[in-house]
C-alpha positions as CSV (number, residue, x, y, z in Angstrom):
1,X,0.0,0.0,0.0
2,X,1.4,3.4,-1.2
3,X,1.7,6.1,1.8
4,X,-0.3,9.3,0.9
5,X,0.8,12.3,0.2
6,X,-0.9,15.6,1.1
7,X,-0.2,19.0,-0.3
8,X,0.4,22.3,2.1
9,X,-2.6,23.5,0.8
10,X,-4.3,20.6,1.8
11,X,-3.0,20.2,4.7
12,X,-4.1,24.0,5.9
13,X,-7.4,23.8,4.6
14,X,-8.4,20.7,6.3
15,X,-6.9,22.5,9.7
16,X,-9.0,25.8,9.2
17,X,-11.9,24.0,9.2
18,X,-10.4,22.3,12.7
19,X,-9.9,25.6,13.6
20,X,-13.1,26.8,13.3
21,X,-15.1,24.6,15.4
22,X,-18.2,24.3,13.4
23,X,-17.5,20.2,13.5
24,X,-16.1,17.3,15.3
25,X,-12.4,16.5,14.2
26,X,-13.9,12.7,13.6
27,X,-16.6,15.1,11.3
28,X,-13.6,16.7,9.3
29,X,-12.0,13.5,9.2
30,X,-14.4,11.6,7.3
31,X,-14.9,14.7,5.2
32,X,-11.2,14.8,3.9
33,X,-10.4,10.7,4.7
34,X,-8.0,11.2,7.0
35,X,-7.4,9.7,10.2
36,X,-8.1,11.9,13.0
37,X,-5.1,11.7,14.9
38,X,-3.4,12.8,11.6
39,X,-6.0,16.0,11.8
40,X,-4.5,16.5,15.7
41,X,-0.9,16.0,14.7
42,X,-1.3,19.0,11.5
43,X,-3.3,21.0,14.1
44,X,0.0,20.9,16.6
45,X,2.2,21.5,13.7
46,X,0.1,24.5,12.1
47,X,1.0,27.3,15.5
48,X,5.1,26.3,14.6
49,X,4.6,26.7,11.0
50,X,2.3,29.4,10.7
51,X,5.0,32.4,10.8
52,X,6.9,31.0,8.3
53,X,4.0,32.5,5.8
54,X,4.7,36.1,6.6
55,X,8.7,35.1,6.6
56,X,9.3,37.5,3.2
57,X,12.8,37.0,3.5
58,X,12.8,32.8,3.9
59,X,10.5,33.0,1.2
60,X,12.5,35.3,-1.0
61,X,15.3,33.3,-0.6
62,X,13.3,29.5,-1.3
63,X,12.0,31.4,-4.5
64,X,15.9,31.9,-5.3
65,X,17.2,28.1,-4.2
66,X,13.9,26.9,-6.7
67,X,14.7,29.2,-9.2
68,X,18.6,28.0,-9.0
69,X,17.4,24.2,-9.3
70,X,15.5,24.9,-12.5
71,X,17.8,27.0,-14.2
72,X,20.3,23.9,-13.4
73,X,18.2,21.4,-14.3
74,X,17.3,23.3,-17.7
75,X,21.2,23.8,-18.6
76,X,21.4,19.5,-17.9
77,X,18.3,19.1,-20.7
78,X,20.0,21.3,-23.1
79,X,23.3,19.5,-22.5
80,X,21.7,16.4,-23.1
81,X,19.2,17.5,-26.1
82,X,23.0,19.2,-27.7
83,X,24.4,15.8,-27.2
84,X,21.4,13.9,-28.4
85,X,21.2,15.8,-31.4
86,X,25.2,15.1,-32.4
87,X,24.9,11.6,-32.1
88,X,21.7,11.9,-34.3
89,X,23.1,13.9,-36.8
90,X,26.7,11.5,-36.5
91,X,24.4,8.6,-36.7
92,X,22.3,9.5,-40.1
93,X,25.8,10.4,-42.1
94,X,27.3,7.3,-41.2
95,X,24.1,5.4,-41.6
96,X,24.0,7.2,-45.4
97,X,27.4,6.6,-46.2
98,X,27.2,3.2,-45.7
99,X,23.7,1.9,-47.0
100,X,23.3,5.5,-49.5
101,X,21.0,7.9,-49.5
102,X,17.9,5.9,-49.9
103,X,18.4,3.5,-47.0
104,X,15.5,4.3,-45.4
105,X,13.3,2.2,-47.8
106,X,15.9,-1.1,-47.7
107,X,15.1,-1.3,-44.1
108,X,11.0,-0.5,-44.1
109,X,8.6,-3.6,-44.0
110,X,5.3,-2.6,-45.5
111,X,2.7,-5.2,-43.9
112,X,1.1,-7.8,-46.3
C-alpha cells in the first residue's frame, strides 16, 4: 500500500476547518479521509509553522534556491538535447554513407 501524500494546501485547509469549530475533528476527518489523529498532529504543527507565511525573507530566498534548481536542471536538458542531437546527426551520415541515401526504404517492412 502506497503512503499518501498531502499537499500544504491541503494540509491547511483541512486545519482551518479544525480551527473553526463548526464540526467534530472525527466530522472533518471523514470529510477529507484522514485519520483523526493525523487531523491533531497537523493541528499541533500548524502554531510552529504558521509564521513562516509572513517570513518574506525565507520565502525570497526559497523562491531563489527553486529558481537556481531549475535554471540547473534546464542547462542539464540542453546538454543532453546538444548531445542527443550530435549523435543523431553522426548517426544519419554514417548510416547514409554506408547503406546511401535511400536506405530508409531497404530497411521498411510494409505489412502484407
Amino acid at each position: 500500500m502506497e503512503k499518501r501524500v498531502f499537499t500544504p494546501k491541503f494540509k491547511a485547509k483541512a486545519v482551518l476547518e479544525v480551527l473553526r469549530v463548526e464540526k467534530t475533528l472525527s466530522e472533518i476527518a471523514s470529510t477529507y479521509s484522514v485519520h483523526p489523529n493525523l487531523l491533531r498532529g497537523w493541528k499541533k504543527e500548524f502554531p510552529e509553522k504558521a509564521s513562516s507565511v509572513f517570513d518574506e525573507a525565507k520565502q525570497r530566498q526559497d523562491t531563489r534556491q527553486m529558481e537556481k534548481e531549475i535554471e540547473a536542471k534546464q542547462t542539464q536538458m540542453l546538454e543532453t538535447i546538444g548531445q542527443l542531437t550530435l549523435e543523431h546527426d553522426w548517426l544519419r551520415k554514417k548510416t547514409i554513407e554506408i547503406f546511401g541515401p535511400e536506405y530508409e526504404k531497404k530497411f521498411s517492412k510494409k505489412p502484407f
